[in-house]
MMTF fields as JSON, N, C-alpha, C and O atoms, coordinates in Angstrom:
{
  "mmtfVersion": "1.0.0",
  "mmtfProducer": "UNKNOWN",
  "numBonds": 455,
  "numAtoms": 456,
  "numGroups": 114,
  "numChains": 1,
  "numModels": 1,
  "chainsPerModel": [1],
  "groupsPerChain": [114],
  "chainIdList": ["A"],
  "bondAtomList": [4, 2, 8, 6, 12, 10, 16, 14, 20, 18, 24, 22, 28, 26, 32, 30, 36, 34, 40, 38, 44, 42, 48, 46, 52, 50, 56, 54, 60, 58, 64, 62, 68, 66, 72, 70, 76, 74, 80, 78, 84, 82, 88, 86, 92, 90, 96, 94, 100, 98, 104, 102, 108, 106, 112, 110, 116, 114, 120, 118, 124, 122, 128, 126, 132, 130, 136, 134, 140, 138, 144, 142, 148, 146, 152, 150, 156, 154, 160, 158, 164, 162, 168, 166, 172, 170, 176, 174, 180, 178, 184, 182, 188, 186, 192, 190, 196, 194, 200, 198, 204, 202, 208, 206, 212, 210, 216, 214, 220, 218, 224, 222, 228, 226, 232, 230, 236, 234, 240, 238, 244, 242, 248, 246, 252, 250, 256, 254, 260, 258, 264, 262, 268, 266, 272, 270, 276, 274, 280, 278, 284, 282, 288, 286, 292, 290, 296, 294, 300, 298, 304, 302, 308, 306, 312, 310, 316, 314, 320, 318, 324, 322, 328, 326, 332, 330, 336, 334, 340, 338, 344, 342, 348, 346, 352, 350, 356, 354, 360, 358, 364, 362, 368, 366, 372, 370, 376, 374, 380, 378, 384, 382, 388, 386, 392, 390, 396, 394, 400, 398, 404, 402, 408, 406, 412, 410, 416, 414, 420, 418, 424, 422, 428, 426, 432, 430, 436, 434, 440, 438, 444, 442, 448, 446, 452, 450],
  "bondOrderList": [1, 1, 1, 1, 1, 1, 1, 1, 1, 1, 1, 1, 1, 1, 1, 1, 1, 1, 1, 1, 1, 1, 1, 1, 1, 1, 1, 1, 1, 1, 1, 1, 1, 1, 1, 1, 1, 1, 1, 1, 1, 1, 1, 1, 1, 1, 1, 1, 1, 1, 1, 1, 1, 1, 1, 1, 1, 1, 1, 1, 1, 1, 1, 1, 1, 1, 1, 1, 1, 1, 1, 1, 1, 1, 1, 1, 1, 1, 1, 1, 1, 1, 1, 1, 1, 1, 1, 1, 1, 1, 1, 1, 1, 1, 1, 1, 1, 1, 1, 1, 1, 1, 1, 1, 1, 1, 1, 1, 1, 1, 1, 1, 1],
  "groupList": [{"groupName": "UNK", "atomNameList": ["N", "CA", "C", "O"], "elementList": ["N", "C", "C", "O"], "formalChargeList": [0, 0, 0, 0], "bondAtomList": [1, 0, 2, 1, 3, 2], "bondOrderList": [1, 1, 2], "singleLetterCode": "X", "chemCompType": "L-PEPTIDE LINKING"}],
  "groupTypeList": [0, 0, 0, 0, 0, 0, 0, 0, 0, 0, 0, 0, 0, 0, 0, 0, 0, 0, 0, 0, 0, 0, 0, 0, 0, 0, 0, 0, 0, 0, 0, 0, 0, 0, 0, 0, 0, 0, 0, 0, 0, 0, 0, 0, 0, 0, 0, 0, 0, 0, 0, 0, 0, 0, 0, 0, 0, 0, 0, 0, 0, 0, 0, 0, 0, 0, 0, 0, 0, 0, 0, 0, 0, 0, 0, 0, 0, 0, 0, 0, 0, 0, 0, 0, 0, 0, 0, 0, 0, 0, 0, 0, 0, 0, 0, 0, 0, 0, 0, 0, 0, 0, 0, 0, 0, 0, 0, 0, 0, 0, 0, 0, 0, 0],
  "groupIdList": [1, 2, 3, 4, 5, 6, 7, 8, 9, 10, 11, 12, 13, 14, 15, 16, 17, 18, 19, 20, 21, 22, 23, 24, 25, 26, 27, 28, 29, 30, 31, 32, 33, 34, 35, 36, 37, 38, 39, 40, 41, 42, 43, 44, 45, 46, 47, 48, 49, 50, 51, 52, 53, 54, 55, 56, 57, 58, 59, 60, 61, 62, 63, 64, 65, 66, 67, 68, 69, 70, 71, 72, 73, 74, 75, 76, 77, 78, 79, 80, 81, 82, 83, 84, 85, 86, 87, 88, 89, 90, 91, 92, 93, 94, 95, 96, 97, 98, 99, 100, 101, 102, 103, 104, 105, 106, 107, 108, 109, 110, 111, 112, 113, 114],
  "secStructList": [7, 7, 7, 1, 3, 3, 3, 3, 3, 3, 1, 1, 1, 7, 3, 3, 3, 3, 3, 3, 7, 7, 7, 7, 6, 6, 6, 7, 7, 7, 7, 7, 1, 1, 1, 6, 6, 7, 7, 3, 3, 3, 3, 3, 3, 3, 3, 7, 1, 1, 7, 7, 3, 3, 3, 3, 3, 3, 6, 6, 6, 6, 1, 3, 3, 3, 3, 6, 6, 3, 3, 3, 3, 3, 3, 7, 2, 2, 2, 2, 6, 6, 7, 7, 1, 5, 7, 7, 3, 3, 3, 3, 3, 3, 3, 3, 1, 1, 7, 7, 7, 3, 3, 3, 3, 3, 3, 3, 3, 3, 3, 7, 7, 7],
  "xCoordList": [0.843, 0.0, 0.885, 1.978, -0.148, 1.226, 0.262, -0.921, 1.052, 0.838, 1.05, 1.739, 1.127, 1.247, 0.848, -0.011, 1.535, 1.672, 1.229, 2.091, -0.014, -0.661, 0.042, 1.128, 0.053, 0.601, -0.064, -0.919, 0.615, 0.072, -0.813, -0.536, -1.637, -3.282, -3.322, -2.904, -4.009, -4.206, -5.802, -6.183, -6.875, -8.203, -8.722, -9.903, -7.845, -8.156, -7.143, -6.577, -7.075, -6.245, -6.637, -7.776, -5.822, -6.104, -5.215, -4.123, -5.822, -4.609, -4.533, -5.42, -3.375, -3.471, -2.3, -1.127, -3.138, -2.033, -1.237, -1.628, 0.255, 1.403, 0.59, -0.516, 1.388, 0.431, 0.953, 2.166, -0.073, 0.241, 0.291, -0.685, 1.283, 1.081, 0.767, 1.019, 0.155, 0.235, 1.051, 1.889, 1.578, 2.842, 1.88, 0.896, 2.549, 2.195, 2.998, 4.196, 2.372, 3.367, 4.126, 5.233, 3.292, 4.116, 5.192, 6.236, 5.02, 6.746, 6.809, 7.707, 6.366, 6.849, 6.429, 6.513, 5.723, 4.872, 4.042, 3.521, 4.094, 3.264, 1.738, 1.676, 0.575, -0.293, -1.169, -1.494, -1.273, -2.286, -3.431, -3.957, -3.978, -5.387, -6.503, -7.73, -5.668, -6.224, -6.338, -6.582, -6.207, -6.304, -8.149, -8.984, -8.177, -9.758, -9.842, -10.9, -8.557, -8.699, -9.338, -9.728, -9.427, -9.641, -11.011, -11.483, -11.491, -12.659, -12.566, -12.463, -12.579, -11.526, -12.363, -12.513, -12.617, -13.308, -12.238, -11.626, -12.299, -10.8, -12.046, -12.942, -11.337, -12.282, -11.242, -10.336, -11.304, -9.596, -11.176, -12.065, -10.864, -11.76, -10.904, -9.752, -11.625, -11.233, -11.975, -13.116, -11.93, -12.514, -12.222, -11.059, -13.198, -12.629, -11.884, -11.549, -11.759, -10.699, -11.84, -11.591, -13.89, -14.864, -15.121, -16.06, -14.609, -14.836, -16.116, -16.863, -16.339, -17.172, -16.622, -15.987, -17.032, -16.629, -16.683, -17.804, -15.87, -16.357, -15.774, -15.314, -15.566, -15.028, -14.401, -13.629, -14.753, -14.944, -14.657, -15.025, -13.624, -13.657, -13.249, -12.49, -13.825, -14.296, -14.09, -14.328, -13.516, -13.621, -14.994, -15.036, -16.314, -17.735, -17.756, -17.937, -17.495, -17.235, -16.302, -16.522, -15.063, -14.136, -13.468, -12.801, -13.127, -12.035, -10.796, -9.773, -10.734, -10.0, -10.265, -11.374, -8.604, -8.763, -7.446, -6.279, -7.963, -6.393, -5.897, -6.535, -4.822, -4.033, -2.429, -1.273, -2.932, -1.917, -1.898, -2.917, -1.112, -1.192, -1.429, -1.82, -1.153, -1.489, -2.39, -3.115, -2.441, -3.81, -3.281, -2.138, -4.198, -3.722, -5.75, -6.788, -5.647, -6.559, -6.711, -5.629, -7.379, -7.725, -9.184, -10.125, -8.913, -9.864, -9.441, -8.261, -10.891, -10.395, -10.492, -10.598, -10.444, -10.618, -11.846, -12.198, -12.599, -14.688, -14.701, -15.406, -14.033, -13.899, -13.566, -14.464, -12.204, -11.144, -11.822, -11.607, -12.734, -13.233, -13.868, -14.071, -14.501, -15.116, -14.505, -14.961, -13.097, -12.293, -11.772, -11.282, -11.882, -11.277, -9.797, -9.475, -8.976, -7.175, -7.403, -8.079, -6.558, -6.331, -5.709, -4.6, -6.02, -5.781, -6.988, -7.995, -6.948, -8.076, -7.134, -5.915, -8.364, -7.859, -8.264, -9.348, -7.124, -7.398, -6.631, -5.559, -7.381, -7.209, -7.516, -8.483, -7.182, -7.46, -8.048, -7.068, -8.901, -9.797, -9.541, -10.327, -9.029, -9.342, -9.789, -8.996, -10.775, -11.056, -11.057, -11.612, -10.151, -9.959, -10.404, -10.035, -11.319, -12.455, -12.833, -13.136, -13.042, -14.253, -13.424, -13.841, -11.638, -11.062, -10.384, -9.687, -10.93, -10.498, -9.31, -8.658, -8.953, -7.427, -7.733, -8.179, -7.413, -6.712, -5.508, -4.758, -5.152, -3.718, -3.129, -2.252, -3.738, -3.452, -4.093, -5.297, -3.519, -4.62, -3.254, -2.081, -3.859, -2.96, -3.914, -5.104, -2.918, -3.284, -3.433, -2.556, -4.165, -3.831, -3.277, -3.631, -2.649, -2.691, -3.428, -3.164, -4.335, -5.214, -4.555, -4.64, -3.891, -3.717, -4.778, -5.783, -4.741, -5.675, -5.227, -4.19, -5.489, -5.174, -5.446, -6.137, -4.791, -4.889, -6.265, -6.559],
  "yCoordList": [-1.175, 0.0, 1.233, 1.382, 2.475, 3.734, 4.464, 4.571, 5.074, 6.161, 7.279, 6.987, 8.751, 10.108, 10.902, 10.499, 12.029, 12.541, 12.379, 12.807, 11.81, 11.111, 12.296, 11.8, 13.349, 14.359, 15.875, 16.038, 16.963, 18.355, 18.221, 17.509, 18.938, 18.952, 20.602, 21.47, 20.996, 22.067, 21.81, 20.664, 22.832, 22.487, 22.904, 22.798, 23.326, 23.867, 23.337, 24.093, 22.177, 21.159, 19.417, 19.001, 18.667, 17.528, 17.122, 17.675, 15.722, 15.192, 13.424, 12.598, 13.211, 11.974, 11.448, 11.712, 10.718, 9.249, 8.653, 8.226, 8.437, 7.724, 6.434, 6.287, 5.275, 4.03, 3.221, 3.242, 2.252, 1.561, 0.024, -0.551, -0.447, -2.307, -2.757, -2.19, -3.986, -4.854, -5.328, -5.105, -5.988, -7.05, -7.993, -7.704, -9.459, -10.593, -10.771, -10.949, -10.749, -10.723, -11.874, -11.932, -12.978, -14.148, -14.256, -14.886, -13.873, -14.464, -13.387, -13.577, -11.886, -10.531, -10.371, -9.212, -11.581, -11.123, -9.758, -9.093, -9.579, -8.763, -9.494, -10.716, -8.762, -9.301, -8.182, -6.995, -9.378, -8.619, -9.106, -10.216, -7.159, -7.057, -7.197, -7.277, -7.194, -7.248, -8.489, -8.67, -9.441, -10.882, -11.621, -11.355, -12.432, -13.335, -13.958, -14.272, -14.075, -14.814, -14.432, -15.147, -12.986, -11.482, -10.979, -10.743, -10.874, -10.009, -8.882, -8.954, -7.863, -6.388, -4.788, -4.151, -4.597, -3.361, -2.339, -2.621, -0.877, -0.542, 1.036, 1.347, 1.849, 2.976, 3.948, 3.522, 5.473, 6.275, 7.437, 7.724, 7.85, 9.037, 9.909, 9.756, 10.984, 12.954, 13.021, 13.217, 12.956, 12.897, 14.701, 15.091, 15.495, 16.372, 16.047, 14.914, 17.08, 16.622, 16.517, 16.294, 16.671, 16.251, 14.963, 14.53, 14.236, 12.671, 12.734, 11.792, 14.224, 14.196, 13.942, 14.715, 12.606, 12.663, 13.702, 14.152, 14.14, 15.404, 14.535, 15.465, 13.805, 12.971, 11.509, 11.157, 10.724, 9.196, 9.156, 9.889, 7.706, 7.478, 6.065, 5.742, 5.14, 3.664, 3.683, 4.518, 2.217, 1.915, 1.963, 2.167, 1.658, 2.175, 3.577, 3.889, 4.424, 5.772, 6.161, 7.157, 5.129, 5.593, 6.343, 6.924, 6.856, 7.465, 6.861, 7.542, 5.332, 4.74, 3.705, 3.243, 3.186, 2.404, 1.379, 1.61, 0.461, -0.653, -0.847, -1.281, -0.445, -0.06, -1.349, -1.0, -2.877, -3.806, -4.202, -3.932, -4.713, -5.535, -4.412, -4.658, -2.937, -2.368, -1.282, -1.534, -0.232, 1.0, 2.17, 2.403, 3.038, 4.679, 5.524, 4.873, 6.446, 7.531, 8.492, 8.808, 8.975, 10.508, 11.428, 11.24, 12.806, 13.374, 14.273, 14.621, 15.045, 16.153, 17.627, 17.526, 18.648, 19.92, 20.264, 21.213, 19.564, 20.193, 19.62, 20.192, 18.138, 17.009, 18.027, 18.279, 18.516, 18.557, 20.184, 20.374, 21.33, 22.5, 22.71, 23.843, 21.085, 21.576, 21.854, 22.514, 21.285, 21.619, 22.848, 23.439, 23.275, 24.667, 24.46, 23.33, 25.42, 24.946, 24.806, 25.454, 23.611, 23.195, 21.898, 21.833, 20.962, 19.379, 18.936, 19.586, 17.417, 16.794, 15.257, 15.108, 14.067, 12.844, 12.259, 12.422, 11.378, 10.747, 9.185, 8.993, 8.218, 6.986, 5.815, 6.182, 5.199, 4.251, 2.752, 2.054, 2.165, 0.813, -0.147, 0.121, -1.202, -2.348, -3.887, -4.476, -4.334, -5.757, -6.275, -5.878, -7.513, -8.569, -10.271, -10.874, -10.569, -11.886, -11.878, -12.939, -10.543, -10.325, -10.391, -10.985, -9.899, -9.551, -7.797, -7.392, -7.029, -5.719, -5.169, -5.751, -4.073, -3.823, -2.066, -1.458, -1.681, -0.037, 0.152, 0.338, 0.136, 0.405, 1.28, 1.216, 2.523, 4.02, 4.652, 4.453, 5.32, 5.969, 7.259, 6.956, 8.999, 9.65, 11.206, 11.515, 11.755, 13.55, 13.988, 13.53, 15.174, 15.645, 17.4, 17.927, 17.797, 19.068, 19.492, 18.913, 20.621, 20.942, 22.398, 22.866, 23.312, 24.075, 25.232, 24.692, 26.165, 27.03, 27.197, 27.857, 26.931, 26.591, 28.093, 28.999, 28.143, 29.592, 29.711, 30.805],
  "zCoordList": [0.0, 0.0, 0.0, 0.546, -1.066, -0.637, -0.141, -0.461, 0.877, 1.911, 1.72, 0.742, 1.747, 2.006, 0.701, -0.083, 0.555, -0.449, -2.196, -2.963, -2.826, -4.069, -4.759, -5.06, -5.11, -6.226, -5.75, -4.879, -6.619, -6.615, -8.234, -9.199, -8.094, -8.757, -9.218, -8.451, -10.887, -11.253, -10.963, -11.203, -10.427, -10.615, -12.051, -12.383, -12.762, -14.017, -15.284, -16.074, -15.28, -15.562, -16.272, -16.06, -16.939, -17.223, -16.038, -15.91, -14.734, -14.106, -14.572, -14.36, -15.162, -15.641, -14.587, -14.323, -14.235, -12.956, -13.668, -14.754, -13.201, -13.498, -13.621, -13.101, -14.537, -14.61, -13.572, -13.364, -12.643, -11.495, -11.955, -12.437, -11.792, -12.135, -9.829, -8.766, -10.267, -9.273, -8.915, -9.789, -8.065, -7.554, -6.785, -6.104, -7.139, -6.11, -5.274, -5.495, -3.983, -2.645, -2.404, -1.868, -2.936, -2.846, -4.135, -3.964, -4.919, -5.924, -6.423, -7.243, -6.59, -6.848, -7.985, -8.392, -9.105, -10.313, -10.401, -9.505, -11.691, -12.035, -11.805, -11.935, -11.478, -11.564, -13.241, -13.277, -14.443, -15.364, -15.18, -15.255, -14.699, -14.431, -15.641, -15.577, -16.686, -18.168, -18.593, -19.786, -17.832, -17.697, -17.42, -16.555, -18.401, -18.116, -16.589, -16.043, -16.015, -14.866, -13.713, -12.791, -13.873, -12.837, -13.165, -14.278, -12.133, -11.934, -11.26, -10.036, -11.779, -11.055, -11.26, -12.303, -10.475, -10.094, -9.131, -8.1, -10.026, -9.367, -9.425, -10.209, -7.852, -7.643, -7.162, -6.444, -7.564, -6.904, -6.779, -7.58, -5.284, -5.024, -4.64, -4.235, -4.812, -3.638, -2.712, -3.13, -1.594, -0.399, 0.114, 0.221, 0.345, 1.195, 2.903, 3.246, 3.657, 4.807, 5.578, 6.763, 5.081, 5.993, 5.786, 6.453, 5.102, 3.888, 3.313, 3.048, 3.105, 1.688, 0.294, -0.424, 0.052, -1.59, -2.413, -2.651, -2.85, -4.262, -5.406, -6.069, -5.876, -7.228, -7.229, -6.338, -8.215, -7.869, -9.351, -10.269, -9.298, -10.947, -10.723, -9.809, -11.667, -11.427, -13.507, -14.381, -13.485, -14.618, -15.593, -16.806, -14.486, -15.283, -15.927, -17.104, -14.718, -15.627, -16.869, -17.557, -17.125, -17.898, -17.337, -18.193, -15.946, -15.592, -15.216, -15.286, -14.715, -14.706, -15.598, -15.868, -16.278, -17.321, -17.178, -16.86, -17.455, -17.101, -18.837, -19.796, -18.756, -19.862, -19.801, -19.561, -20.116, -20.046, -18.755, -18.119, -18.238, -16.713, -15.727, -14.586, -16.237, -14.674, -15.133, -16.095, -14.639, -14.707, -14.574, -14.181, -14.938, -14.931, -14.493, -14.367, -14.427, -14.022, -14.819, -15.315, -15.098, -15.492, -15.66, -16.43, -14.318, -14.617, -15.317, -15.356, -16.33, -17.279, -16.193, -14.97, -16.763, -15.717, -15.593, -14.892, -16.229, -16.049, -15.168, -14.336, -14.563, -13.401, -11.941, -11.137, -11.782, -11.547, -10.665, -9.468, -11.666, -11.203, -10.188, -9.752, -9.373, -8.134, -7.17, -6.236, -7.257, -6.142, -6.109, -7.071, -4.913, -4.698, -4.122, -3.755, -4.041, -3.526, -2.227, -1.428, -2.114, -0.967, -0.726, -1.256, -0.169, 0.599, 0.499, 0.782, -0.05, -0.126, 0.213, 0.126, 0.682, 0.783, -0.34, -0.899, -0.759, -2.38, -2.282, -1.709, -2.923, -2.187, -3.661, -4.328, -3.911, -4.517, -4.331, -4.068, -4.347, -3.911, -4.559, -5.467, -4.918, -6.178, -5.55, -4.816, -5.807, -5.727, -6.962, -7.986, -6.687, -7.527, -6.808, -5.8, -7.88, -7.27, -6.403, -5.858, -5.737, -4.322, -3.598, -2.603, -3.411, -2.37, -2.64, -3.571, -1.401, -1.432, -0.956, -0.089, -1.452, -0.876, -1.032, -2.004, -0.027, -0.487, -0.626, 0.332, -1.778, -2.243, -2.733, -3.595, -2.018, -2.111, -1.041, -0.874, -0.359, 1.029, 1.124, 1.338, 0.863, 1.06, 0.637, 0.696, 0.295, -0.153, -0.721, -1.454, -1.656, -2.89, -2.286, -1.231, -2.995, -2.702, -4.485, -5.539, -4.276, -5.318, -5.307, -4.171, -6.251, -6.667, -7.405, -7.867, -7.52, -8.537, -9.698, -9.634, -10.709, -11.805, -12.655, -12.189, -13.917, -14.22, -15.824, -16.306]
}
């Protein structure tokens, strides 16, 4: 799991996530999520610092998309405009065959974008 710091954020901006692969804990494989074997539902929210959600992106929506064995994110800035500058909590969820993991739990800092 990663902890602290997720990235600095334009609210007036495209923010596209570095792409994330899996690791198997037991022999250090890659795990491909793009695989028939997997049943995989992957969710990355903005939580304000009240844990009001203000933005959610789930492969249903098309904001997250698994791109080869691992995944990437992206909101556009019509997404991105409700946030005002500041700190928000931003976290990533994925179950694979009905087991859950948070494998992102941390910060955004949200900037004002020009």
């Amino acid at each position: 799991m990663f902890t602290g710091q997720v990235a600095t954020i334009s609210n007036k901006a495209t923010w596209l996530s570095e792409p994330y692969d899996l690791e198997d804990e037991e022999d250090g494989s890659t795990i491909d999520l793009s695989s028939n074997a997997y049943t995989v539902a992957i969710t990355v929210y903005i939580k304000d610092m009240d844990d009001c959600t203000r933005l959610t992106g789930t492969l249903d929506n098309g904001k997250v998309v698994i791109d080869g064995p691992g995944f990437h994110w992206q909101f556009e800035d019509t997404d991105l405009r409700c946030l005002c500058a500041g700190t928000y909590k931003c976290g990533v969820k994925i179950v694979i065959n009905g087991f859950i993991t948070d494998i992102i739990i941390g910060e955004i800092a949200v900037l004002e974008g020009n």
